[in-house]
N, C-alpha and C positions, 0 to 999 in steps of 0.2 A: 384232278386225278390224271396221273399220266397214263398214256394209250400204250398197250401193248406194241411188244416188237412187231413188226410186219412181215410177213412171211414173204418174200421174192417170187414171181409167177409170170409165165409168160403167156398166162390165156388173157384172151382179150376181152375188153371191160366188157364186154356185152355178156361173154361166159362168166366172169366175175360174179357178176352181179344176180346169176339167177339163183343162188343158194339162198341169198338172205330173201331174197323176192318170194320164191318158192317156200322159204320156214314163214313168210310173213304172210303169208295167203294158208297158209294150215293153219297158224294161229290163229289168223281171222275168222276163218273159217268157224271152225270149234267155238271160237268165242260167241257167233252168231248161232248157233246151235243151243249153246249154252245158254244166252240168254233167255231162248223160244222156251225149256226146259224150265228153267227157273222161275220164269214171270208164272209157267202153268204151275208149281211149285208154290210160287207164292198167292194165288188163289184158293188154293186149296186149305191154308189156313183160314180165311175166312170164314168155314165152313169145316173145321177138322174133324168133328164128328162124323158127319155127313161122307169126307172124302180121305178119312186115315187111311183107308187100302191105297188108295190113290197117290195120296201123300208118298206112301213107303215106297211104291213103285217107282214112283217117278224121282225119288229121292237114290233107289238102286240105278235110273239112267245116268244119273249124273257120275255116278263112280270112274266108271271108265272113260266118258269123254274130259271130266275134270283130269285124268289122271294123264290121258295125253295133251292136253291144254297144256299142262306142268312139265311133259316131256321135251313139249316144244319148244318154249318159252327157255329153258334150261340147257335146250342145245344152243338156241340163240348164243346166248349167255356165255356160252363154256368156248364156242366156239371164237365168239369175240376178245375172248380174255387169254386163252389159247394161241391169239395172233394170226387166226383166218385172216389171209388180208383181205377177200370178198367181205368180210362180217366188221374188219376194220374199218373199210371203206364207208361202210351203211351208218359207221358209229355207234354207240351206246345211246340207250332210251333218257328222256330228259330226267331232271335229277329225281322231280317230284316221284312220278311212274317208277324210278328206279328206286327209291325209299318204301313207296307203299308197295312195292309186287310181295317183295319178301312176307310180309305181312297180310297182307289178303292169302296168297298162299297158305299160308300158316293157320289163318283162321279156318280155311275150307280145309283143306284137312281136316283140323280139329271138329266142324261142324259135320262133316261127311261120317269120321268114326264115330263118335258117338251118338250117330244116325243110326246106322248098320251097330254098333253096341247093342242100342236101345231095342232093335226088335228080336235079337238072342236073346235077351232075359226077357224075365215074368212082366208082363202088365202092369202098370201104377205108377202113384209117386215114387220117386227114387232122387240120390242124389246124380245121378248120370242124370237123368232129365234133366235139371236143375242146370246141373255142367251145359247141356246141351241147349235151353235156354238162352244162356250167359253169352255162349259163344256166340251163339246167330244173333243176338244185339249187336257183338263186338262185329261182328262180319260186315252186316247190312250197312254200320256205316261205313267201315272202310268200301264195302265193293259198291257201294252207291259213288265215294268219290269215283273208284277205279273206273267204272266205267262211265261217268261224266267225263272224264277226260281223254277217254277212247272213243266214244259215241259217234263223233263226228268223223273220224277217220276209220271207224270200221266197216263201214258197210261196200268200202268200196274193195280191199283185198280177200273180205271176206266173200265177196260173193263172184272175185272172178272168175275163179274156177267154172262156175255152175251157169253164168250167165251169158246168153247168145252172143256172140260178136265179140267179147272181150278177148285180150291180147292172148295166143297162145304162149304157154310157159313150161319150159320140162317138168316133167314129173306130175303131169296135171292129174293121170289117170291112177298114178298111185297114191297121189292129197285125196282124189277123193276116193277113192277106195278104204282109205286109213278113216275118213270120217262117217262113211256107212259102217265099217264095220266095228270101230266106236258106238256108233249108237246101235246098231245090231246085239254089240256085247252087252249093252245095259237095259235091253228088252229082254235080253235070257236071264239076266243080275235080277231084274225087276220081276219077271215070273216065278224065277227060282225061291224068291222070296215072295210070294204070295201068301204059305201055306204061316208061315212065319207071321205074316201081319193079324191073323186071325184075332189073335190074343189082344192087339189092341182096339180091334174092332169090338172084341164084344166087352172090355172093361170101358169104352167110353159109351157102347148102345144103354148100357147099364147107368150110364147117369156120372161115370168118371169123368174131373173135371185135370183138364193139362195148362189152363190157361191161367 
């Protein structure tokens, strides 16, 4: 694949280089959040009867940090293709990573709406459920590979920001402010949707079967 034009600059590599440094410690970031969110997520079906309010809650957090995970990842992207020479310089993600993003993306959308679908209508089987099923099979494998292949290198840009001693970097106090208030927004998503989950609370207390 040929590399975009280069844009000419005369800031020096050390300024260069803190935009892509800077989207790649927000991405981390999120992403480390994300997973804390998800694995509690994924517990919760163990036990869906027991923890369906739970479930929809913590299903409402993930809306808004998934949504800037997606914002970020996309400026990356736009900006590298766009001919940032800072985002030149960093390159494009390996081919693999670059095949499946689109794709996991795509899945979590599709699994996130007809999450948020499913507690606007009535309680029961339905074929949205069904759809919504489908889709988190299709998800869990792809986002199982995605992040085997991020694992090992995320814990470290992801927790710069936050962690004692690490290197200062501009815009430290605006990454994290963007990811409090991330998960901020999907603790009010997630309340505001409480009254909502009611309906599946009491068709599974009832003996409703989703599995």
């Amino acid at each position: 694949m040929s590399r975009p034009y280069k844009v000419s600059s005369s800031l020096p590599t050390t300024l260069l280089d803190e935009g892509p440094r800077g989207n790649e410690r927000l991405t981390a970031g999120l992403a480390v959040v994300l997973l804390v969110v998800l694995a509690l997520e994924g517990a919760t079906l163990l036990v869906i009867r027991q923890s369906i309010v739970l479930h929809i809650f913590l299903g409402m957090v993930l809306v808004p940090l998934t949504a800037l995970k997606l914002a970020s990842t996309g400026y990356r992207i736009a900006r590298y293709y766009l001919g940032s020479r800072s985002y030149v310089r960093r390159g494009p993600p390996a081919i693999i990573p670059r095949l499946l993003g689109p794709v996991v993306a795509a899945l979590t959308v599709g699994l996130l709406a007809t999450g948020v679908a499913l507690v606007l209508i009535p309680a029961g089987p339905n074929s949205l459920l069904t759809l919504h099923k489908v889709v988190f099979v299709l998800w869990f494998g792809a986002m199982t590979l995605h992040v085997l292949i991020h694992l090992i290198d995320l814990p470290g840009p992801g927790l710069a920001d936050w962690r004692p001693g690490s290197a200062w970097l501009r815009g430290m106090t605006a990454r994290r402010a963007t990811l409090v208030a991330g998960l901020a927004a999907g603790f009010v998503l997630g309340i505001a949707f409480l009254p909502a989950s009611s309906g599946w609370a009491h068709y599974l207390a009832g003996g409703g079967i989703t599995g």
